[in-house]
N, C-alpha and C positions, 0 to 999 in steps of 0.2 A: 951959683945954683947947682953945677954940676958936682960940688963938692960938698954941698950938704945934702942932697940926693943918696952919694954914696955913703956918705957918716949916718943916715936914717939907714939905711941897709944892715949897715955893720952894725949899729946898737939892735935892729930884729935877730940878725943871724947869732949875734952875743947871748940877745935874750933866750933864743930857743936853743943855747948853746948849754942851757947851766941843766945841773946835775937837778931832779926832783931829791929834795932831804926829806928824813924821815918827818922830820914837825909837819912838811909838804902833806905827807901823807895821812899825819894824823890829826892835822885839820880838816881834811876834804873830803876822806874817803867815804864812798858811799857805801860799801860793802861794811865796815868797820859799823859808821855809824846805825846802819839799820842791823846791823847784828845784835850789839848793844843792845837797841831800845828795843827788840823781838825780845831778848830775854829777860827784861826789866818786864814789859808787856807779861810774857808767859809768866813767869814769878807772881806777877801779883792775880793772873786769874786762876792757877795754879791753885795759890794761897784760900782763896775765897770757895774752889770747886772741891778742896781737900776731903771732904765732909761725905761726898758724894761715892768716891774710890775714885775717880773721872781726872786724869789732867786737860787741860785747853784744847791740846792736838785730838783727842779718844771725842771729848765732848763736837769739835769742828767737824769730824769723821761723821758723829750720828747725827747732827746738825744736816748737814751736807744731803746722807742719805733723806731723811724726812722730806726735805726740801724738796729733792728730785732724785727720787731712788734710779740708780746709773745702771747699765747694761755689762759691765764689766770693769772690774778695779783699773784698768787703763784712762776708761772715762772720770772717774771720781777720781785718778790721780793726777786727771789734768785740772777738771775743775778746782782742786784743790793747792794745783802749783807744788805736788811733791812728788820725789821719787817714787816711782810705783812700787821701787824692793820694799822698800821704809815702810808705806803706806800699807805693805800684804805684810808686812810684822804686827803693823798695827791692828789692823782687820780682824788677822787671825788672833790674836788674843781677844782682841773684843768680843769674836765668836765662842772661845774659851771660857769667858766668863759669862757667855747665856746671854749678851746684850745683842748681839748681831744674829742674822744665818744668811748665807748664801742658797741660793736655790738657778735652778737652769734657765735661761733665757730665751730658750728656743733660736736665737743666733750660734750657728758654730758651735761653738763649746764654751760659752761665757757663763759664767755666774751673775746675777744680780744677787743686792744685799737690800735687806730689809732690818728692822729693829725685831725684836723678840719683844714678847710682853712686860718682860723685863727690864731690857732696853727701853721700853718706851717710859716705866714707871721711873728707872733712872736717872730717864733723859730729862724729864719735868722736874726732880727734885735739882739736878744741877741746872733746867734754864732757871731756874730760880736762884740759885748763887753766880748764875753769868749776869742776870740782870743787877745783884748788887755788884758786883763787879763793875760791869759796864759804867754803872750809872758813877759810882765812884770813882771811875777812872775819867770818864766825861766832863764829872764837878774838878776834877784835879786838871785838868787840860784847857777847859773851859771847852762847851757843847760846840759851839760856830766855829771855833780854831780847828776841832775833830773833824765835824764833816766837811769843812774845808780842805784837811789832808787826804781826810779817804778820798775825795775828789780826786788828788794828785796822783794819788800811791795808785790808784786805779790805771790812770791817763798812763803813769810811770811804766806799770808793770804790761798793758798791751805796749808797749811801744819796745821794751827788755826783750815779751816775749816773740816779738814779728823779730829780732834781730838772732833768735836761739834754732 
């Protein structure tokens, strides 16, 4: 007994002994794989919002504010899960092109953002190439498989972000 005790030991400390290889990595990775499918993802809403001048990320930005226009780019670049730098490049162009404006917030020294009228006639021409998108990316995935994931990606990304 005492000697297969210790042979179960030695085959654990062996197994946690071995080197990860790369196949290891390029089977498993979670960073690898969700990078991947984000830009297969972006590509093909990209593809469909062309029309509009708008890619996915500019369209998500004006989306975001409509939904619950934020007290300052900090706020919108959490709700959004991106760099705040990234996200005031973005802004700022979008203000550039008459789709955006910031104005005061009576907090501090924050801006809030709003759409412009322009903004908002842009933003209806592209939810209409996000809904073909959508819906086409839904028929390709199959609709129960998607909201199943988003389910996960959701649970996934609180559980990423409690650990950042």
């Amino acid at each position: 007994m005492h000697i297969h005790f210790i042979y179960r030991i030695a085959i654990m400390v062996d197994h946690s002994l071995q080197e990860t290889t790369p196949l290891d990595v390029a089977r498993t990775c979670a960073a690898l794989y969700s990078r991947v499918f984000s830009r297969l993802v972006t590509r093909h809403y990209n593809h469909h919002l062309a029309e509009t001048g708008l890619r996915i990320t500019q369209f998500s930005i004006l989306n975001a504010i409509k939904l619950s226009p934020p007290n300052s780019i900090n706020e919108l670049a959490e709700l959004l899960g991106m760099e705040r730098t990234s996200l005031q490049r973005t802004v700022e162009k979008l203000i550039a092109k008459g789709l955006l404006e910031s104005r005061p917030t009576g907090q501090k020294r924050s801006l809030g953002l709003s759409l412009t009228q322009e903004g908002e006639d842009i933003y209806q021409q592209a939810l209409t190439r996000w809904e073909e998108a959508h819906n086409e990316f839904t028929e390709m995935v199959g609709a129960d498989d998607w909201s199943e994931t988003v389910g996960k990606l959701r649970r996934y990304s609180v559980k990423l972000q409690s650990t950042l």
